[in-house]
Backbone as a ProteinNet text record, in pm:
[ID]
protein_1_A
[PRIMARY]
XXXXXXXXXXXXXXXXXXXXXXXXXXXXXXXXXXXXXXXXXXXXXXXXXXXXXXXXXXXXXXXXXXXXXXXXXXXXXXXXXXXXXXXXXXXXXXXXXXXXXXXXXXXXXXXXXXXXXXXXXXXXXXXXXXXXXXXXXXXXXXXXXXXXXXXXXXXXXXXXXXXXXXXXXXXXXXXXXXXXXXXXXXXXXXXXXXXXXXXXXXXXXXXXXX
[TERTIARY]
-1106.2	-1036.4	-1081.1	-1123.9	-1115.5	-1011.6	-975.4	-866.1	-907.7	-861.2	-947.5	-794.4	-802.2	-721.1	-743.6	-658.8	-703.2	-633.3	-526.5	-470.8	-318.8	-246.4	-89.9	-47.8	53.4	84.4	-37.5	-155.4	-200.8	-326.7	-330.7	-453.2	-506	-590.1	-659.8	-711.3	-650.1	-712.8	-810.7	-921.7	-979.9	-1024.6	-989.6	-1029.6	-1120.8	-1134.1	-1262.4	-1278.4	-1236.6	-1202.8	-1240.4	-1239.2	-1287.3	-1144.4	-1005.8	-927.7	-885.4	-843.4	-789.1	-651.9	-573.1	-452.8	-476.8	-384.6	-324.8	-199.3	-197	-57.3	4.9	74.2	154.8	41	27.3	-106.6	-50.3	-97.6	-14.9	-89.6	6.8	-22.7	-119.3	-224.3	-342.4	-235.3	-136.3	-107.9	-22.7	-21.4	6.1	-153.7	-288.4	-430.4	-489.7	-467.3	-619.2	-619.4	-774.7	-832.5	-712.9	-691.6	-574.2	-725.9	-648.9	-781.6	-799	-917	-980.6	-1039.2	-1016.7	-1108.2	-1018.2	-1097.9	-1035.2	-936.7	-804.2	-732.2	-697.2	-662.4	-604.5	-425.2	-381	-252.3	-173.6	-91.4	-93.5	83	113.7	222.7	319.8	423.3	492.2	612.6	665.7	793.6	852.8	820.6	943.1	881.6	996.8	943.2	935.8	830.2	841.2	680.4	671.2	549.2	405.3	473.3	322.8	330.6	374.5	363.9	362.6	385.5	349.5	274.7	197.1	110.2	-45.9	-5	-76.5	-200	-207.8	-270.4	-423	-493.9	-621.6	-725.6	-589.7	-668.8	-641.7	-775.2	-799.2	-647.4	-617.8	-511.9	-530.7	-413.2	-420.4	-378.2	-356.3	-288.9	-185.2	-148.9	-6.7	43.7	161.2	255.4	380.6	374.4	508	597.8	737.5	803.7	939.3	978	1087.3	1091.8	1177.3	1166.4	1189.5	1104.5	1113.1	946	920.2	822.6	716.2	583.4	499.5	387.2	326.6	182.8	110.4	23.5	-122.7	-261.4	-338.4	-465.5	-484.6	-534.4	-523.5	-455.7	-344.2	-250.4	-100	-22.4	88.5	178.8	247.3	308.1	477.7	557.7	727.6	731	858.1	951.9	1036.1	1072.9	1231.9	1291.2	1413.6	1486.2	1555.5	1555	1538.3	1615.7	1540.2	1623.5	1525	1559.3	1425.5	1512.9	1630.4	1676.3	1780.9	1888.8	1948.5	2067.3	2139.5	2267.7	2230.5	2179.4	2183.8	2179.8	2051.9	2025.8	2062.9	2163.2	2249.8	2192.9	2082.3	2042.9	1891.4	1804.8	1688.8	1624.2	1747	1714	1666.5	1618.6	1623.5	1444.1	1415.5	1262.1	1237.3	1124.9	1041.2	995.8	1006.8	902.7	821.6	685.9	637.4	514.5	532.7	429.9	341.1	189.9	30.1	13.3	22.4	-91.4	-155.8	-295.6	-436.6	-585.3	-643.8	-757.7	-706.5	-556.5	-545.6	-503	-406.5	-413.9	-255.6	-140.2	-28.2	-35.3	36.6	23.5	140.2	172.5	328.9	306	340.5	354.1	518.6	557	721.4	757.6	652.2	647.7	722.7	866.8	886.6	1058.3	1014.2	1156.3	1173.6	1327.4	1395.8	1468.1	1505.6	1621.3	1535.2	1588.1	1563	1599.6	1507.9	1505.6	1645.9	1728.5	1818.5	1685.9	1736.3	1637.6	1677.3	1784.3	1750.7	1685.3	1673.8	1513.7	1410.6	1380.8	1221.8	1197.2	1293.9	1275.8	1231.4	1336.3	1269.6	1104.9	1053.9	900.5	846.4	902.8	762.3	711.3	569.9	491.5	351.6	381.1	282	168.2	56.7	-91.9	-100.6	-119.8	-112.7	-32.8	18.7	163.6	123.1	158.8	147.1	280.4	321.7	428.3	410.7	467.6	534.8	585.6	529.1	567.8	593.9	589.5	599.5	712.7	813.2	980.6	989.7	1107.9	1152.6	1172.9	1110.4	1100.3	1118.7	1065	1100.1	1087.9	1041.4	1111.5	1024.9	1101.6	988.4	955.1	846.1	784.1	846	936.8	1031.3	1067	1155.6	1201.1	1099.8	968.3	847.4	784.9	824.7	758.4	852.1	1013.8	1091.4	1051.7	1016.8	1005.1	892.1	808.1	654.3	667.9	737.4	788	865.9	981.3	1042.7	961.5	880.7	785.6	694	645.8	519.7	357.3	311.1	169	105.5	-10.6	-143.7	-196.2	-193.2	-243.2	-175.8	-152.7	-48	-111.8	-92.4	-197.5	-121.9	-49.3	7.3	-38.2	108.4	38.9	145.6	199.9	286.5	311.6	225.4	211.6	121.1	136.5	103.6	-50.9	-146.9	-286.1	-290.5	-459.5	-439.3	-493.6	-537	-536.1	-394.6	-307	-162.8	-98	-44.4	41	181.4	207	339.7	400.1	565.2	576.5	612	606.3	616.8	553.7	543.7	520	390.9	273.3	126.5	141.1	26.8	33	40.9	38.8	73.1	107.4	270.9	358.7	357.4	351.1	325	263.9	118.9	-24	41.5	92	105.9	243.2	357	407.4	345.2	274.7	175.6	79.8	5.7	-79.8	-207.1	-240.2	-390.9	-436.3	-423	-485.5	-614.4	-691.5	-839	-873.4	-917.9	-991.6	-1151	-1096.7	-1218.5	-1335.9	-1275.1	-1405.6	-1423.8	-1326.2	-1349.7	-1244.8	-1257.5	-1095.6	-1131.3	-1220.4	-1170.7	-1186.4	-1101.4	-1087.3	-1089.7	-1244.7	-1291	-1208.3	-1136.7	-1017.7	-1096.4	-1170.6	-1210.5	-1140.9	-1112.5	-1057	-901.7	-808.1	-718.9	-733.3	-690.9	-696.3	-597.3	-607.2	-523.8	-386.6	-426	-296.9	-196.8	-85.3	-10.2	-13.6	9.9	4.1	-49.2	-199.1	-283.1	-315.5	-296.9	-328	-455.3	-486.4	-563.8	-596.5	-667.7	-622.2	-786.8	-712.3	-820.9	-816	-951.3	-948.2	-1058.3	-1018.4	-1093.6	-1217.7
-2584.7	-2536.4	-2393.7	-2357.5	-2257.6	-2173.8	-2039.8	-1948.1	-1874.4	-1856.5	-1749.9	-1689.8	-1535.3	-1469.2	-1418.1	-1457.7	-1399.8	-1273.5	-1240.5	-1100.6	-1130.1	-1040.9	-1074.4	-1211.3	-1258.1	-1397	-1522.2	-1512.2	-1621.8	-1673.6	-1784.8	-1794.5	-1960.7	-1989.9	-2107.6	-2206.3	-2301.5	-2318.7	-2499.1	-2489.1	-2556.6	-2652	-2801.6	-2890.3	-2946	-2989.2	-3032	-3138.2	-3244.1	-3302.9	-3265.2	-3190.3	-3083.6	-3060.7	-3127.5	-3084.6	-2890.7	-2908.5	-2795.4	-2736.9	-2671.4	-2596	-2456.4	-2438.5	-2311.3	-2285.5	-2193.9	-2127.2	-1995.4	-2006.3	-1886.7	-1824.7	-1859.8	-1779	-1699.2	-1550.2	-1477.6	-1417	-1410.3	-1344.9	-1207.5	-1224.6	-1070	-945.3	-968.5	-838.2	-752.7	-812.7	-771.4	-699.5	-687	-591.8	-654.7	-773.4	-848.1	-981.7	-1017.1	-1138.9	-1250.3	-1352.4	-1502.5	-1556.9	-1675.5	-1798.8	-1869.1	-1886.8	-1997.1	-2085.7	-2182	-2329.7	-2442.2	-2565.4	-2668.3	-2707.4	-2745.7	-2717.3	-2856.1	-2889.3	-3058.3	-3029.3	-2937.1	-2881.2	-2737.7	-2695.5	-2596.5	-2602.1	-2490.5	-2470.4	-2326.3	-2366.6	-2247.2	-2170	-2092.1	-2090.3	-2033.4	-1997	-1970.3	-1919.1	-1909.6	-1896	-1767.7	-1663.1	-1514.2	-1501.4	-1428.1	-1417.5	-1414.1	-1320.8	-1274.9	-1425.4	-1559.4	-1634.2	-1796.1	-1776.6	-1884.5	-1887.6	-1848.2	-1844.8	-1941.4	-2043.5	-2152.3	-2168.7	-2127.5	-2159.3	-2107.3	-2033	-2072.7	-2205.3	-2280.1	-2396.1	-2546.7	-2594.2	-2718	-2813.9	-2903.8	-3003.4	-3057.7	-3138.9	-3317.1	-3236.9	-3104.3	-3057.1	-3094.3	-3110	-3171.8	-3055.3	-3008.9	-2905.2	-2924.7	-2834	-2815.9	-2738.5	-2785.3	-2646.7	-2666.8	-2757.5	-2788.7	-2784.6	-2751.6	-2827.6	-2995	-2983.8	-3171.9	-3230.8	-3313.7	-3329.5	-3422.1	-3394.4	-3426	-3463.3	-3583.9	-3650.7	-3687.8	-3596.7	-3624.8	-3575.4	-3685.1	-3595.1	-3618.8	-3538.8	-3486.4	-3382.9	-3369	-3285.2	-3326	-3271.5	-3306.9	-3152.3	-3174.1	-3055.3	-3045.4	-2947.5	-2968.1	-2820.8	-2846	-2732.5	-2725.4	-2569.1	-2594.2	-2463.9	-2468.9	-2368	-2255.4	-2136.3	-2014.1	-1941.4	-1798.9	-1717	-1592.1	-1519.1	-1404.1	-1296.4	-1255.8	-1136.7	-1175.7	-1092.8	-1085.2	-1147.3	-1164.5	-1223.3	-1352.4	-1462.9	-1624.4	-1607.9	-1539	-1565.9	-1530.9	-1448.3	-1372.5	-1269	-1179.2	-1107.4	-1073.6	-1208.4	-1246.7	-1428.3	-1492.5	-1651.6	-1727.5	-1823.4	-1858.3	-1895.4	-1894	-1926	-2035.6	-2103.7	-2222.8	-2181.1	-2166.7	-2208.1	-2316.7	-2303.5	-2427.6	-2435.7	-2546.8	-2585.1	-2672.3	-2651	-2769.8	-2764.8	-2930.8	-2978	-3059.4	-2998.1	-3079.4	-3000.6	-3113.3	-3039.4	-3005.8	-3051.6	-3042	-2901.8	-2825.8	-2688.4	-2724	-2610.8	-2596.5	-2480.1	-2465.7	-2352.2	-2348	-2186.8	-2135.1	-2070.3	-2093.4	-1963.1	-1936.4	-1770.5	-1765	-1763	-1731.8	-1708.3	-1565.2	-1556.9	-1391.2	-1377	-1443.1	-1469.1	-1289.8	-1288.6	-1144.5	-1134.1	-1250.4	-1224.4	-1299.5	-1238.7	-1310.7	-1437.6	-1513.4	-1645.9	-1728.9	-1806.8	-1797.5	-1922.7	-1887.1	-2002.4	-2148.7	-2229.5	-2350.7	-2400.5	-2288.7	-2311.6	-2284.3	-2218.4	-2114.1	-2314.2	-2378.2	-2483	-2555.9	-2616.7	-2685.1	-2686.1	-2574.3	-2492.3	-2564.9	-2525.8	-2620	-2526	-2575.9	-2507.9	-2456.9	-2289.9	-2263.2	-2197.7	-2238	-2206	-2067.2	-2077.5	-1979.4	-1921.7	-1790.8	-1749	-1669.8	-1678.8	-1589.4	-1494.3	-1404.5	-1321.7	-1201.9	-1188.9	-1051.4	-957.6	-856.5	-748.1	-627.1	-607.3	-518.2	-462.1	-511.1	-452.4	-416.3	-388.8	-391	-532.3	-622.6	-732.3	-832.2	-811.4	-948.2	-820.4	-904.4	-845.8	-710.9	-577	-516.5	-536.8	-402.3	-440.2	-446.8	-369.3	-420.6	-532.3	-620.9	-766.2	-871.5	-827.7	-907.1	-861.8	-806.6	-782.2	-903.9	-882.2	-978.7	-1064.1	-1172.9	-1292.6	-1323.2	-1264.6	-1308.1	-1322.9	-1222.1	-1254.2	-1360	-1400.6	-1509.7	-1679.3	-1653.6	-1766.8	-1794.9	-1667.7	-1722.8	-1794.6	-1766.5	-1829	-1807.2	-1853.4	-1794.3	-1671.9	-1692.2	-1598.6	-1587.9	-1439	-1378.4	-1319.9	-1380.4	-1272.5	-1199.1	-1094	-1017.9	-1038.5	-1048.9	-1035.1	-972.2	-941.6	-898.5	-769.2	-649.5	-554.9	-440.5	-340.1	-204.7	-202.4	-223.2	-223.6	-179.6	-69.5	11.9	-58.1	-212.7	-283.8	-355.1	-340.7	-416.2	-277.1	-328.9	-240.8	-296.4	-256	-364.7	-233.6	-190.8	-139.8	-192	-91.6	-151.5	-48.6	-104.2	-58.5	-97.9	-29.9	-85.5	-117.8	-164.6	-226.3	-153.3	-14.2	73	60	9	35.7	-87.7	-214.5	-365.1	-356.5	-262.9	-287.2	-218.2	-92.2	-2.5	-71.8	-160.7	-269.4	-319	-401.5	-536.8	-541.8	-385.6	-327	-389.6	-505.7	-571.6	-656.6	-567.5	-605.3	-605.7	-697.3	-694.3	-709.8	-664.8	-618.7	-711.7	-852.9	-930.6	-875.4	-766.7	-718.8	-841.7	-922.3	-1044.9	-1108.6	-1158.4	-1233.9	-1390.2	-1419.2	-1522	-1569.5	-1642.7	-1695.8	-1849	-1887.5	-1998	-2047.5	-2105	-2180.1	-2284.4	-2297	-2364.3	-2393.3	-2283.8	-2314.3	-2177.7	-2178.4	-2103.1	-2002.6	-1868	-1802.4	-1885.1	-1824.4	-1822.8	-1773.3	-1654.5	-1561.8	-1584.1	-1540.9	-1556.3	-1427.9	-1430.3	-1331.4	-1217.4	-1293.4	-1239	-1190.5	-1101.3	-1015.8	-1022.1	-1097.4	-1076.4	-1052.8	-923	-872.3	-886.7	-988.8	-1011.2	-927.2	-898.8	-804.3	-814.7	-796.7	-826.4	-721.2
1028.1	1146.2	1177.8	1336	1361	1401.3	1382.6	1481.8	1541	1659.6	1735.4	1835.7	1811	1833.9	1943.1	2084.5	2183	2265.6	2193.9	2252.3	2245.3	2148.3	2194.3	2085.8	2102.6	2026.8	2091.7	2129.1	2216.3	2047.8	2055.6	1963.3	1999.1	1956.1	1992.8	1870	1870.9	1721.8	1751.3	1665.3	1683.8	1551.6	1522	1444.2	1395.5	1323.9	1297	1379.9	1443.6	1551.4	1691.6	1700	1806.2	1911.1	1865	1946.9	1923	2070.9	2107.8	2149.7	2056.5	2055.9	2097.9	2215.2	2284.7	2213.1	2201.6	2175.3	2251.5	2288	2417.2	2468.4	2570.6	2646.7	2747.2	2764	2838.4	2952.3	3045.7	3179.6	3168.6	3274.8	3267.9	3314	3326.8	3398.8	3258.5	3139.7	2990.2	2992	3037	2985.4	2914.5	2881.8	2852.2	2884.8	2870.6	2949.8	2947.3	3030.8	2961.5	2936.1	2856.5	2814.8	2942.8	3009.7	3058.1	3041	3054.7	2978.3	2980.1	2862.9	2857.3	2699.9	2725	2619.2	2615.2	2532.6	2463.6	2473	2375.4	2391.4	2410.3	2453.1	2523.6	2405.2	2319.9	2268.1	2303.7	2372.6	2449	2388.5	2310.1	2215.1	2349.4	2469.1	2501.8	2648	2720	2848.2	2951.9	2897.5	2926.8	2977.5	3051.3	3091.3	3029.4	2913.7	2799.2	2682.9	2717.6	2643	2686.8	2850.4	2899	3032.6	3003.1	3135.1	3135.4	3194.4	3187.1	3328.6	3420	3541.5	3566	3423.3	3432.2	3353.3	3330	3216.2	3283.3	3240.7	3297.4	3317.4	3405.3	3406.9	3336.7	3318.5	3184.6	3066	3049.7	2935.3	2859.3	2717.5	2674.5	2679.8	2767.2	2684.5	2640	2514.9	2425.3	2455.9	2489.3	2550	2478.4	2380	2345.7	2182.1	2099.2	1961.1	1967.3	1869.4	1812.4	1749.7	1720.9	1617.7	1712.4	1730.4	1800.7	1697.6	1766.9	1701.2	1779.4	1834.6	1873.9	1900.5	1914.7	1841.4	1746.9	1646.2	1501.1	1422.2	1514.8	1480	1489.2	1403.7	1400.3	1445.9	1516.5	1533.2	1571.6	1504	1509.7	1534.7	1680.8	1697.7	1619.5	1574.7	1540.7	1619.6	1598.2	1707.1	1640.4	1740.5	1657.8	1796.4	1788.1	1888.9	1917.5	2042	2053.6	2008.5	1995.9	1982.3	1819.5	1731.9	1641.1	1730.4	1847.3	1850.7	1911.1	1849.2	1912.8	2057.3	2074.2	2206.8	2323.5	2316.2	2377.8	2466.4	2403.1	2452.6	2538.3	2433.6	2544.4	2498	2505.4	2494.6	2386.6	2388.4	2257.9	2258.1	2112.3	2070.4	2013.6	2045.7	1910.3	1847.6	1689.4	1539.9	1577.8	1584.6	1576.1	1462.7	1374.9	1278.7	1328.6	1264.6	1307.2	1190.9	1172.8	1048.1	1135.1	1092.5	1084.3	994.7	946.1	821.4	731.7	664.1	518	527.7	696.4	658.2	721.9	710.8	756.9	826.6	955.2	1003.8	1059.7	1104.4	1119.7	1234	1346.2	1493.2	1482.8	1462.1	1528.5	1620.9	1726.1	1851.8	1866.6	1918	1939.7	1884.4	1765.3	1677.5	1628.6	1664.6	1688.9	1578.4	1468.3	1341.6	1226.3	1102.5	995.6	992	954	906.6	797	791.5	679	584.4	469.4	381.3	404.6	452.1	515.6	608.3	734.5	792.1	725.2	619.8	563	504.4	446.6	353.9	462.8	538.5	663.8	712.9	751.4	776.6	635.5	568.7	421.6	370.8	309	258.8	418.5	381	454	388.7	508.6	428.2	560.8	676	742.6	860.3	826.1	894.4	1034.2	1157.4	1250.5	1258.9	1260.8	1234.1	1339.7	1421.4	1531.5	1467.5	1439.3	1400.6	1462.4	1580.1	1685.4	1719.3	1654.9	1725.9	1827.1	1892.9	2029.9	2087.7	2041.8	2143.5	2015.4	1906.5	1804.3	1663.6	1554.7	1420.6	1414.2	1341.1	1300	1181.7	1174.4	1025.8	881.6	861.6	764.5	742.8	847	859.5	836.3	867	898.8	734.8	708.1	561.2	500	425.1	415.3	428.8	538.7	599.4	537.9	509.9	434.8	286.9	219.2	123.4	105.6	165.1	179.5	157.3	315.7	333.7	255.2	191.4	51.6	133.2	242.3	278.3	248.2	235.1	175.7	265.6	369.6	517.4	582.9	609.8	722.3	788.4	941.7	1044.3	1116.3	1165.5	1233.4	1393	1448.4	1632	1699.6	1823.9	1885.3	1836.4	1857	1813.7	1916.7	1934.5	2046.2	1998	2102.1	2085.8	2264.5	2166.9	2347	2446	2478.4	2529.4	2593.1	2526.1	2631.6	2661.9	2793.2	2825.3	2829.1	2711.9	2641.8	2543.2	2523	2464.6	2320.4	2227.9	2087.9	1946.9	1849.8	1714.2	1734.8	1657.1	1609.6	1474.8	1398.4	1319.6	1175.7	1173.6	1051.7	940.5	1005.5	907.2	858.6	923.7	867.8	731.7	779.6	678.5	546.1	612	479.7	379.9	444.2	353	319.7	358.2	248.7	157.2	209.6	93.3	85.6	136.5	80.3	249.8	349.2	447.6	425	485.7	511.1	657.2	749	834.1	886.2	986.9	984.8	1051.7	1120.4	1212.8	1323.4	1366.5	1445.4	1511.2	1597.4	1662.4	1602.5	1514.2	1456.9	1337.4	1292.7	1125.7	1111.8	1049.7	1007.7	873.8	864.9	765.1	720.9	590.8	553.3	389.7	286.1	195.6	188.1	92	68	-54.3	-37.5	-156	-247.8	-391.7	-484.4	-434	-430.1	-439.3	-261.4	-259	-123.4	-47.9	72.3	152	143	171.8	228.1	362.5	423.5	568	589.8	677.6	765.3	909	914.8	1070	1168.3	1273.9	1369.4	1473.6	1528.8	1598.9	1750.6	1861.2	1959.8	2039.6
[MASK]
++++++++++++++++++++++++++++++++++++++++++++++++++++++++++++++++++++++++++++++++++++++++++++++++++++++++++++++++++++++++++++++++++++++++++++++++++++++++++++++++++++++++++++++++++++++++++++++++++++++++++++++++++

């Protein structure tokens, strides 16, 4: 499987299959490019500008806009339901968790989950091989909470997104204080990560870069 990180919570992931997963693709007027092209599935946690902006990609798209457990393709993929802010939604609506298995890999998007996780959802989610996690505060967890939650979750790969890069004009935290919790970032020099086998060890940071 490929990942390819395209700015913001948006990433693209690609199978050995050759299908194609979107995940929250966001409006240009957030400062960088949206994806153009042809997508197989299009996965939305929620319905805000910088995460569903769909209208430069080919029609015939499947999109996901709901929790509940989906099979197709070569991928298997489940919502579960969550929240964007700490009071149930109250304050900016509610979010999808959504998990992809395909290629023998598990993968985790929070989309722009605003509260800690309780451990009967973390159990629910499973075993994860690679975590996408918002660390940006103001708008979903900061880096403290997002440290927690990784600890909690245990993945092999944690990639950080939803975070102040001088490309968005989005307010928020950069990625600092995340790194300087986790201690063993590595730095791909690349917006994308070829997933072919898993470290040993768990949470591992890896930071893609455009």
């Amino acid at each position: 499987m490929v990942i390819t990180w395209l700015g913001h919570s948006c990433f693209l992931l690609e199978t050995s299959q050759s299908s194609k997963i979107l995940i929250d693709p966001f409006d240009p007027v957030l400062g960088n490019s949206p994806y153009k092209g042809s997508v197989d599935i299009v996965t939305i946690s929620h319905n805000h500008f910088d995460h569903n902006f769909t209208k430069e990609i080919n029609p015939g798209f499947l999109s996901l806009t709901s929790p509940g457990t989906y099979d197709s393709y070569d991928i298997k993929i489940q919502g579960f339901p969550s929240y964007h802010d700490k009071v149930n939604g109250l304050k900016r609506g509610s979010n999808i968790i959504f998990t992809y298995e395909a290629d023998n890999f598990r993968l985790c998007h929070l989309g722009d989950l605003g509260h800690m996780l309780t451990d009967d959802v973390i159990d629910l989610l499973g075993s994860i091989d690679v975590l996408f996690i918002p660390i940006g505060s103001n708008f979903t967890l900061d880096a403290e909470v997002a440290y927690s939650l990784c600890r909690k979750i245990q993945s092999k790969f944690v990639i950080p997104m939803h975070y102040k890069t001088s490309q968005l004009s989005f307010p928020g935290e950069g990625i600092e204080k995340f790194i300087s919790l986790m201690k063993n970032a590595m730095n791909l020099n690349s917006n994308t990560l070829v997933l072919d086998e898993l470290p040993p060890a768990r949470n591992q940071v890896r930071l893609l870069q455009l």
